[in-house]
C-alpha positions in Angstrom: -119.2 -0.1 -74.9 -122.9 0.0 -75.7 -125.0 -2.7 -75.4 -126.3 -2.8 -79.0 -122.2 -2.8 -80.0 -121.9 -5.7 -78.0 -124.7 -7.9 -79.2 -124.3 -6.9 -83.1 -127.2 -6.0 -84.9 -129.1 -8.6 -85.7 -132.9 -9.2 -88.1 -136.5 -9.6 -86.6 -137.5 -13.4 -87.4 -141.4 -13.7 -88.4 -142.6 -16.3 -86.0 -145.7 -18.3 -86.3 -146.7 -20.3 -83.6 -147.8 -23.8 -85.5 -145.2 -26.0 -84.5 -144.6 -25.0 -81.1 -148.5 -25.0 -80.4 -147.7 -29.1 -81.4 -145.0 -29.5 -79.4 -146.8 -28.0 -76.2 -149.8 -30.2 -77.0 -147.4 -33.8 -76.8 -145.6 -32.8 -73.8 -146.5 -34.9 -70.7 -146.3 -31.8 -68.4 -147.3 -28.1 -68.2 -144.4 -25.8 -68.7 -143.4 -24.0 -65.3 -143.8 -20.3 -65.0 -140.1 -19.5 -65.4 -140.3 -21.3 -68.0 -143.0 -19.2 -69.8 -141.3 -16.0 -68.7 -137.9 -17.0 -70.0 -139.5 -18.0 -73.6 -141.4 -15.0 -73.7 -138.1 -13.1 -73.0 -136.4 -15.2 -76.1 -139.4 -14.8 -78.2 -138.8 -11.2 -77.6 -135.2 -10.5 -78.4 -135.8 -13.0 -81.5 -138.5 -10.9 -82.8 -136.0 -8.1 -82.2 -134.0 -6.6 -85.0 -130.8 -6.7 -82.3 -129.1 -9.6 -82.2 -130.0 -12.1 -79.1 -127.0 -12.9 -76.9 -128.5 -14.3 -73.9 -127.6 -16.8 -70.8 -130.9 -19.3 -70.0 -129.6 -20.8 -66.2 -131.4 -23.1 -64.3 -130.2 -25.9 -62.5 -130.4 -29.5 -63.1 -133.6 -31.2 -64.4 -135.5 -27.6 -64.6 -136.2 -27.9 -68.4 -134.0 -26.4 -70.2 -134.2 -28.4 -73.2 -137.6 -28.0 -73.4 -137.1 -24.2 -74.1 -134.4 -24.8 -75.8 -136.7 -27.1 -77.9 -139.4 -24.4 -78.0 -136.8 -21.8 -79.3 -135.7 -23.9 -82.0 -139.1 -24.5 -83.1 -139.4 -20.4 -83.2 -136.7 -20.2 -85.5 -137.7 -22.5 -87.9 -141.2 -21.4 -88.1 -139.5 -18.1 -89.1 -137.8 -20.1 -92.3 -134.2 -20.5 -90.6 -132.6 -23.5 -88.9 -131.5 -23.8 -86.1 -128.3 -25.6 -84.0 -128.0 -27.0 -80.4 -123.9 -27.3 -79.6 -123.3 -29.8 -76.7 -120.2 -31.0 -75.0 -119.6 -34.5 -75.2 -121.4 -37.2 -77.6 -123.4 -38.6 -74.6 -125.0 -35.6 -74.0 -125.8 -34.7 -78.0 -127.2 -38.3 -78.4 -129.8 -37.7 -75.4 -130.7 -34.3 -77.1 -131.3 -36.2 -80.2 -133.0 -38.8 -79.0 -135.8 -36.3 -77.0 -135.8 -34.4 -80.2 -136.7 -36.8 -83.0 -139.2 -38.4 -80.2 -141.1 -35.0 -81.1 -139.9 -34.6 -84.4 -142.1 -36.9 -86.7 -145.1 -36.0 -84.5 -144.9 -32.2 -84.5 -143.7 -32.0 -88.1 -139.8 -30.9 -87.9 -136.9 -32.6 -89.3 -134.0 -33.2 -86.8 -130.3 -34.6 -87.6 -127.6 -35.6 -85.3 -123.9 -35.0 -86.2 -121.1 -36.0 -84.1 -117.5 -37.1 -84.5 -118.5 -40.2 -85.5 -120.6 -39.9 -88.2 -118.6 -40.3 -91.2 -118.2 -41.4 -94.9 -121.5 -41.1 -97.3 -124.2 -40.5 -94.1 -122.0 -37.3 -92.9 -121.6 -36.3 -96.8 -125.7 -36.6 -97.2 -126.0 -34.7 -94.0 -124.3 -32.0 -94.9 -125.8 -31.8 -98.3 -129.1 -31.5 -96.7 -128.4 -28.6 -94.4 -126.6 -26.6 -96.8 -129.8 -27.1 -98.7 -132.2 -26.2 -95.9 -133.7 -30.0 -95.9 -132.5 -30.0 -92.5 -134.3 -27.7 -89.8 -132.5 -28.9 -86.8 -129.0 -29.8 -85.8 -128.3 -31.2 -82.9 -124.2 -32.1 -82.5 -121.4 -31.5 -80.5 -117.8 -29.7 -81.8 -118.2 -31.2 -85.0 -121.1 -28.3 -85.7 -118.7 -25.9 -86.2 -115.9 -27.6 -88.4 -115.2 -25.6 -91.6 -117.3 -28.0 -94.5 -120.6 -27.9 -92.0 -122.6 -25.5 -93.9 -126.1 -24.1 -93.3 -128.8 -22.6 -95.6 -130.1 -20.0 -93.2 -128.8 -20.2 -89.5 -131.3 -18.2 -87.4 -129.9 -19.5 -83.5 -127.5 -21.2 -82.2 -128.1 -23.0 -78.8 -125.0 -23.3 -76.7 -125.5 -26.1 -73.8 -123.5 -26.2 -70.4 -121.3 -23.4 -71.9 -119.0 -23.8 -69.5 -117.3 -26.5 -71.4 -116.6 -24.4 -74.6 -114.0 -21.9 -75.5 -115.1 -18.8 -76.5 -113.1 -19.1 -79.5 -115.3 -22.4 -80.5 -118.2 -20.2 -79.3 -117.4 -18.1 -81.8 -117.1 -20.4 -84.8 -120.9 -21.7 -84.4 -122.3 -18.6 -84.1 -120.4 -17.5 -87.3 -122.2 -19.9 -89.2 -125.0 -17.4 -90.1 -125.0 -15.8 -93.2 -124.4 -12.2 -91.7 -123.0 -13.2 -88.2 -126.7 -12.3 -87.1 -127.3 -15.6 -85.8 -129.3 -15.5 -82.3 -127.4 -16.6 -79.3 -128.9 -18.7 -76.4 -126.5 -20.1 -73.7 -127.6 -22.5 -71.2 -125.8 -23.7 -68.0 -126.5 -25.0 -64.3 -123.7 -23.2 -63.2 -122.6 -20.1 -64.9 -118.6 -19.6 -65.5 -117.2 -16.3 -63.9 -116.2 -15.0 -67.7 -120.4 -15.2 -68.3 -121.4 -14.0 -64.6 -119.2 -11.2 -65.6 -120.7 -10.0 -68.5 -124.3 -10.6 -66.7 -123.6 -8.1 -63.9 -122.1 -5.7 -66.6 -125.6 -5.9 -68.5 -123.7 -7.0 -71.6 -126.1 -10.4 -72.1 -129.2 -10.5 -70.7 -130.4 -13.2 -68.6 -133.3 -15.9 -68.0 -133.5 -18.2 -64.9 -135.4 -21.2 -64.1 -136.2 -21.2 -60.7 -139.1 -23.3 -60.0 -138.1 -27.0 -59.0 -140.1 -30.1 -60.9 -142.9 -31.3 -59.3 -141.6 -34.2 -56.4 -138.1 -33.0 -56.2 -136.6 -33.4 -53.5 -133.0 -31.6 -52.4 -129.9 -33.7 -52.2 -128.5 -34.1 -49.0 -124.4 -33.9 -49.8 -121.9 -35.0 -47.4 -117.8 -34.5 -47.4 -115.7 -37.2 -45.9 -112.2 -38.2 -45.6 -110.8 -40.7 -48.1 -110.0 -43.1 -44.9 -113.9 -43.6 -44.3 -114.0 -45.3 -47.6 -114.4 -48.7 -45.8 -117.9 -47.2 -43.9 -118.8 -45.9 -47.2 -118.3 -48.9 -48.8 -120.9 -51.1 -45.9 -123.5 -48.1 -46.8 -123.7 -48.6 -50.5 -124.2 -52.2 -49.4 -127.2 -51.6 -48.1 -128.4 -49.0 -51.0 -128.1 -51.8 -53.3 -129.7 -54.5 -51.7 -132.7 -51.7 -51.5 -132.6 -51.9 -55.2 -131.2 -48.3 -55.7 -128.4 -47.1 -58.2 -125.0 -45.9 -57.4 -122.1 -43.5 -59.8 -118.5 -43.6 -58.4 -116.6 -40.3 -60.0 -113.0 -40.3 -60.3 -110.7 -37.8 -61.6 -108.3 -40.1 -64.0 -108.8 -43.0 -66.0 -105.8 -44.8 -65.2 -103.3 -44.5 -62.4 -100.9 -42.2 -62.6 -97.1 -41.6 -61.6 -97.1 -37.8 -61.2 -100.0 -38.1 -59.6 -101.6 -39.5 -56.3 -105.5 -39.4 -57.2 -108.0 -42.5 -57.7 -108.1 -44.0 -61.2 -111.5 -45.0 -62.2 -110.1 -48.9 -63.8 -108.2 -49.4 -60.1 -111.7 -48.5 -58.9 -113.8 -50.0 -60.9 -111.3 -53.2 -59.9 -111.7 -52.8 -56.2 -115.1 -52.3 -56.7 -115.4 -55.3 -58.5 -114.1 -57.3 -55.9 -116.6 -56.3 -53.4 -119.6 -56.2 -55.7 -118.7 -58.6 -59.3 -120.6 -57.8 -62.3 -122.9 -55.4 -60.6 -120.4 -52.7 -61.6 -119.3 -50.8 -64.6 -116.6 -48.9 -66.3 -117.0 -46.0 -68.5 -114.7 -43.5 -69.6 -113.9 -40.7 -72.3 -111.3 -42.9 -74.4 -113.9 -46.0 -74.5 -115.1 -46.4 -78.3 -118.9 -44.9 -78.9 -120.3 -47.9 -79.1 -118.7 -49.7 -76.4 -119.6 -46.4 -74.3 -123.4 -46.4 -75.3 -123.8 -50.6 -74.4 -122.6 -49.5 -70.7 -124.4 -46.8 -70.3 -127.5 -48.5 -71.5 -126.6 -51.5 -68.5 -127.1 -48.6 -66.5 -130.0 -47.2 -67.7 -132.1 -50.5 -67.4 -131.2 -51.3 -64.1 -128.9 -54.2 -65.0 -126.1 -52.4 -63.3 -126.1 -51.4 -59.6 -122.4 -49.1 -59.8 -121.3 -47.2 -62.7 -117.1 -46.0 -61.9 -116.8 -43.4 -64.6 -114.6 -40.1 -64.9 -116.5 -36.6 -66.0 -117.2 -38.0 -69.2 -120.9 -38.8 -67.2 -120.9 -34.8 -66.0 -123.9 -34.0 -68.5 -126.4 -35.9 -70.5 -126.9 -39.0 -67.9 -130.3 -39.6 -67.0 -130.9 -42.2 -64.5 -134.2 -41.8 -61.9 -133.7 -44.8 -60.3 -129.5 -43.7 -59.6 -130.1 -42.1 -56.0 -126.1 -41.9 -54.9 -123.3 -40.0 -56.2 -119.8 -40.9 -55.2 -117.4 -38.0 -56.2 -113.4 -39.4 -54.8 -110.7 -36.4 -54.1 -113.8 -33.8 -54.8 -111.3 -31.2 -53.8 -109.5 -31.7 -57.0 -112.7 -30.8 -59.4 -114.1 -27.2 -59.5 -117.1 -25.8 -58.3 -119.1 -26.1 -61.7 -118.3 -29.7 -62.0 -119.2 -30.9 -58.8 -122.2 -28.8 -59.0 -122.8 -30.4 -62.3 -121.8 -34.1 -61.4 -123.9 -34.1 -58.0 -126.9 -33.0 -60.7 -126.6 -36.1 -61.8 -129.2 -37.9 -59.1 -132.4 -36.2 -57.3 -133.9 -36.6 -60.8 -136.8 -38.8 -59.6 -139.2 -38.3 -56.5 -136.7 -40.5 -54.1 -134.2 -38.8 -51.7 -130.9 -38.2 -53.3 -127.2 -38.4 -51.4 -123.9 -37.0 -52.7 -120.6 -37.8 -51.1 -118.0 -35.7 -51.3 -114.4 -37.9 -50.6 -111.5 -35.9 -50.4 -107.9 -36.5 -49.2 -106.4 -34.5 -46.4 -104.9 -32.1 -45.5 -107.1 -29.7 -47.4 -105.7 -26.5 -48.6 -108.4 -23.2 -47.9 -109.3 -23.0 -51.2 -110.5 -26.6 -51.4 -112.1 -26.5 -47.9 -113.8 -23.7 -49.2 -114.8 -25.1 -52.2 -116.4 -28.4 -50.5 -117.6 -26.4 -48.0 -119.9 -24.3 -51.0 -120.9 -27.4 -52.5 -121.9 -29.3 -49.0 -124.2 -25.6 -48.5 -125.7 -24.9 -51.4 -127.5 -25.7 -54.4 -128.1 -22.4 -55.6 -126.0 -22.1 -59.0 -125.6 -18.6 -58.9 -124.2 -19.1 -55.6 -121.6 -21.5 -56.1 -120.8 -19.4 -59.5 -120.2 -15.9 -57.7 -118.2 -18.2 -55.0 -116.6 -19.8 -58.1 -115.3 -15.6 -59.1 -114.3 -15.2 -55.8 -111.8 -18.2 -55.3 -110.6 -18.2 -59.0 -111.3 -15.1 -60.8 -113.3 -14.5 -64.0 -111.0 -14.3 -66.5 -110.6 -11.6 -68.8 -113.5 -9.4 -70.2 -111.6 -8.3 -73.5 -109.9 -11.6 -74.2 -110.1 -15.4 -74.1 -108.4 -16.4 -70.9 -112.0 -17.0 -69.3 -110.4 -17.7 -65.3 -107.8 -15.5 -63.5 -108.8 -12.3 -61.9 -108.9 -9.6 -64.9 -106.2 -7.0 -65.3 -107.8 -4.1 -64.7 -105.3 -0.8 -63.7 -107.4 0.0 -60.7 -110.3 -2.3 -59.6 -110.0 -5.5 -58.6 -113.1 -8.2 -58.8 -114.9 -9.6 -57.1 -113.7 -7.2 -54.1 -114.3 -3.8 -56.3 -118.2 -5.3 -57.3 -119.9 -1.3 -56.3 -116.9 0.7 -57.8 -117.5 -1.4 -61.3 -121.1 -0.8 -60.9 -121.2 2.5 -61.0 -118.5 2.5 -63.6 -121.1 0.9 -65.4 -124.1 3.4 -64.6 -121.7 6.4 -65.5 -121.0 4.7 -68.9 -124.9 4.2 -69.4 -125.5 7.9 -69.0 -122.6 9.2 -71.2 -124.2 7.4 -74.0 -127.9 8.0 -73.2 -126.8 12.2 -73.2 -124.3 11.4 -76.2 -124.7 8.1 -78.4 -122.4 9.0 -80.6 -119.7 10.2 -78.5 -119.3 13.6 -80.2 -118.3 15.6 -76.8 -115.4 16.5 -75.8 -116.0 13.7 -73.1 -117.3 11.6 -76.0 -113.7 11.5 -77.9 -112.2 10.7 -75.2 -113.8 7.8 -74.7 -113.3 7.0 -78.6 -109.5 6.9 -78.2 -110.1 4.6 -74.9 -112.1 2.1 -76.8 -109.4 2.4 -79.8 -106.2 1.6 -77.1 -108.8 -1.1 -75.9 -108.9 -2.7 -78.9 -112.8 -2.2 -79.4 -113.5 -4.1 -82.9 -111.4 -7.4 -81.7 -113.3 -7.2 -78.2 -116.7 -6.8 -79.4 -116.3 -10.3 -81.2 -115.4 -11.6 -77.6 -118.1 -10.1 -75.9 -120.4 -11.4 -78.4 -119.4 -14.8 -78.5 -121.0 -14.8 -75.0 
């Protein structure tokens, strides 16, 4: 399938460079140089009359909001809005809040809309973007719920795409006018489904790979559940030093089917050795109650946050130097990658603590092992393929090895890869597939399903 059948055809957005000139003059820091490349690449493909579908990875902390930010900003000085998708309300909120920080300075309107906005606000909100009073929106599922209308959608930002279907995908990206909306994806960790498509060439791809200034890397250790007692004397003395600790766990409550820590039990036992030093957040918590605890946190006025993944993206905390992650063999490879990202956000040396309980199968020794190794998302994503598949190419299942006739991933990589480069050459010596080769390959795409999996592939 070509690449330009893939991405859809797109428009060329007119961008002036006003507002981002503004934005780049209030920023505290000078952009890296991945960061310039990968803008320049996005500037690129949005002045492009193809549509952009493109994957923006760096890890942790390396600024992908800021070009997320900066693409935005390109898109409106074209005379479209533009929409950032996150994952959970925690995350949206922090987007918000660095956005509307910039907004009223550098001359763009931002809005935030969530699950709970409600009543008149959401109904004004709405009116607004439909409008195009509204240049940014910054949200989470709600964005693409069927009475959230735009004017003139020019991109749609996708952030730690790992955590949407491509189905919901789909839907924001479907609220342009002509389904020639831009696509950016961003992740510290791509999935298999998108590492698939990149190593296809079906979306292109922009990495961040310069570390912040005074980063340093995260030493990450795995230890057996029945060490919890030394653990427990260490984090003792981290928080008489004055540092900051989270406690992961995998369920909110205890469970009967299943023997795995429960963050209340542990934020109880906890409790016991440490009082009101510790805190309790989870995903069923009310948004306000969720926000006062994480704003303890934030200021220092707790020394232990227990929580479940709900904290996997969106926390911010310098000062929290320790991440406790309890039967890490039960989380995948993206979310440990993503939870032990978490700390090492400041200049002081970061720890990650991987607890599991024995006996560990391969897969999970494996997948600890990875972690413990490497901090390379790439890495741990192409590790991620091998142990779990990358789920299906033409369809939505997005883990699983894909049911190809012949090859097999990730063990037939080369064979693919030429598969790829023969395909590449057929359609550079005959575009439109007018040979006798060429018709052929017609009635293959047809059995294929073509029209139904080029919406898939372009949904990223």
């Amino acid at each position: 399938m070509r690449n330009s059948e893939i991405k859809g055809t797109g428009r060329a957005l007119k961008m002036g460079n006003g507002l981002r000139n503004k934005i780049l003059s209030l920023l505290p820091f000078e952009l890296t140089g991945s960061q310039k490349t990968s803008l320049d690449e996005i500037y690129e493909d949005m002045g492009s009359p193809d549509r952009m579908l493109r994957l923006l990875q760096g890890d942790v902390g390396s600024g992908k909001t800021v070009v997320a930010m900066l693409a935005m900003a390109a898109a409106v000085e074209a005379g479209t809005q533009a929409a950032l998708m996150a994952p959970t309300e925690v995350l949206a909120r922090q987007h918000f809040h660095e956005f509307s920080e910039m907004a009223e300075k550098a001359g763009f309107s931002v809005a935030l809309l969530t699950g709970r906005e409600k009543g008149k606000s959401r109904e004004a909100l709405l009116h607004k973007l439909k409008m195009g009073e509204l240049d940014m929106l910054v949200g989470t599922h709600a964005l693409f719920q069927d009475d959230v209308e735009f004017a003139d959608l020019g991109i749609a930002i996708i952030d730690e795409q790992h955590r949407f279907g491509v189905q919901q995908r789909m839907k924001l990206q479907g609220k342009g006018k002509d389904a020639d909306t831009d696509v950016l994806v961003m992740t510290a960790t791509p999935i298999p489904r998108t590492l698939l498509l990149t190593n296809y060439g079906d979306m292109e791809t922009s990495q961040l790979t310069d570390k912040p200034a005074g980063r340093k890397p995260i030493t990450t250790r795995v230890l057996p559940v029945d060490r919890i007692d030394e653990l427990l004397h260490g984090l003792r003395r981290a928080l008489a030093s004055g540092t900051q600790v989270y406690w992961v766990c995998p369920l909110v409550e205890e469970s009967e089917k299943l023997d795995l820590a429960a963050a209340d039990q542990r934020h109880a036992w906890l409790h016991g050795h440490f009082g009101d030093k510790v805190g309790l957040v989870h995903g069923r918590m009310k948004g306000e109650e969720k926000d006062a605890i994480m704003k303890s946190f934030s200021d220092g006025e707790l020394g232990i946050l227990v929580a479940t993944t709900v904290i996997e993206v969106g926390v911010n905390v310098p000062n929290a130097t320790i991440m406790v992650i309890e039967h890490a063999e039960r989380f995948g490879l993206s979310q440990l990658h993503q939870l032990r990202g978490r700390v090492g956000r400041g200049d002081k040396q970061s720890s990650c603590i991987l607890l599991y309980q024995g006996p560990l199968s391969k897969t999970g020794q494996s997948r600890l092992t990875v972690i413990r190794d490497s901090e390379d998302g790439f890495r741990i994503a192409e590790e991620d393929l091998r142990l779990r598949g990358g789920g299906e190419l033409l369809g939505t299942k997005q883990s699983g090895i894909p049911e190809f006739s012949i090859a097999r991933l990730p063990e037939h990589n080369e064979i693919l890869a030429a598969a790829r480069d023969d395909a590449q050459l057929i359609l550079s010596r005959d575009p439109t597939l007018t040979s006798q080769r060429g018709k052929a390959l017609k009635t293959l795409l047809y059995l294929f399903e073509r029209d139904a999996a080029a919406k898939l592939l372009r949904s990223g």
